[in-house]
C-alpha positions in Angstrom: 126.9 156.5 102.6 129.4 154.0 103.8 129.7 150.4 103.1 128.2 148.1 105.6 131.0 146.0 108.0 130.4 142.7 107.9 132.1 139.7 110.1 131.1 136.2 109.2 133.3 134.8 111.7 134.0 136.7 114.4 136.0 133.4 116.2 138.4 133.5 113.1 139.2 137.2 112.9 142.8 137.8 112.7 143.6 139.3 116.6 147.0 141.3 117.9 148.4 141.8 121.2 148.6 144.2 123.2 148.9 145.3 126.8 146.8 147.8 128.6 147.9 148.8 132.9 144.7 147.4 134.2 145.5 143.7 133.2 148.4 141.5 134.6 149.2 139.9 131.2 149.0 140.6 127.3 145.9 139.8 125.8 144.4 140.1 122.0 142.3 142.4 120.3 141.3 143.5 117.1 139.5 146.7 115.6 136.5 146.1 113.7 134.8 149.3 113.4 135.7 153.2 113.9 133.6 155.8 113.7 135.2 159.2 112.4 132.6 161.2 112.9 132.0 160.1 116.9 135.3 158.2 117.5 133.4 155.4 118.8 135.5 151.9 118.1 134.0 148.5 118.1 136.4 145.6 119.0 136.5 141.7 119.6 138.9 141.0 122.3 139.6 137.5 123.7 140.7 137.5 127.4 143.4 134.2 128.2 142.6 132.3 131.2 144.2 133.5 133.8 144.3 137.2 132.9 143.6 139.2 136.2 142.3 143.0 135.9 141.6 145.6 138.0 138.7 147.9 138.4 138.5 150.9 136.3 136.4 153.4 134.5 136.1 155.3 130.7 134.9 158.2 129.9 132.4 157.3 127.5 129.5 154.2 127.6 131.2 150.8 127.1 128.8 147.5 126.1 130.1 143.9 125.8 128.6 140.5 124.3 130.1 137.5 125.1 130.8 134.9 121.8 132.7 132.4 123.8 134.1 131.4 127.5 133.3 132.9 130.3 133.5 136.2 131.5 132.8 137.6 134.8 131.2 141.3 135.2 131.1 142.9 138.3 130.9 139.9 139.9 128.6 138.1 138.2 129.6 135.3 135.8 128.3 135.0 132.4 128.5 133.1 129.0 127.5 133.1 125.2 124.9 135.3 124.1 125.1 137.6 127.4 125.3 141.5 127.1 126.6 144.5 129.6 126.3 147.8 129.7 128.7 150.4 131.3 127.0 153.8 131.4 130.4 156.4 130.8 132.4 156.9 133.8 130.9 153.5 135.5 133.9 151.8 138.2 133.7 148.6 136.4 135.4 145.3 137.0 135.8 142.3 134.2 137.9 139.8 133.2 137.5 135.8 132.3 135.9 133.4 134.9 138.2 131.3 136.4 139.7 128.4 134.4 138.7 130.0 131.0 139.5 132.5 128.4 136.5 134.7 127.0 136.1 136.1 123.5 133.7 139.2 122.8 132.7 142.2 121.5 133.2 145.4 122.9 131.4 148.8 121.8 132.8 152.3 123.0 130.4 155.2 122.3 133.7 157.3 121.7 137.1 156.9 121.4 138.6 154.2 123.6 140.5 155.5 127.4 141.1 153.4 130.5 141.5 154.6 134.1 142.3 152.8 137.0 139.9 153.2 139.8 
């Protein structure tokens, strides 16, 4: 059995930056959780206003829940406490709403892959 992971504060966890070809800027990330048996990787990420993306796919299921900001989701804005689900292989579009940066948690059924779309 493995020991629970647990994040008090998930606004205060330690983030680093990296850079991924669907986005027009850096943004921050950090890995919370990995699976070894399934590869699937849990993250919180916060989006900087401003940061554009492009739409895209992954090969496995991808699920987000908004902490903070604004985030919009295939066209739909949302906020605090809001959830999406990207069934694997889904064209999928997200990045902050205008005028804000976004912080949430992301949860990839396997290990994490990007593709333009």
């Amino acid at each position: 059995m493995t020991d629970a992971v647990i994040v008090p504060a998930l606004d205060q966890v330690p983030l680093r930056t990296t850079e991924q070809p669907i986005y027009d800027q850096p943004f921050e990330l950090q890995l919370l959780y990995q699976d070894t048996a399934t590869g699937a990787e849990h993250y919180v990420i916060r989006y900087p206003a401003g940061l554009t993306g492009t739409r895209h796919t992954h090969s496995v299921a991808h699920t987000i829940v908004v902490i903070e900001g604004r985030l919009m989701a295939n066209g739909e804005e949302i906020g605090p406490g809001s959830y999406v689900h990207f069934p694997a292989n889904t064209v999928m579009h997200h990045e902050p709403a205008a005028g804000t940066h976004c912080l949430f948690v992301t949860i990839f059924d396997g290990p994490f892959d990007v593709r333009p779309a």
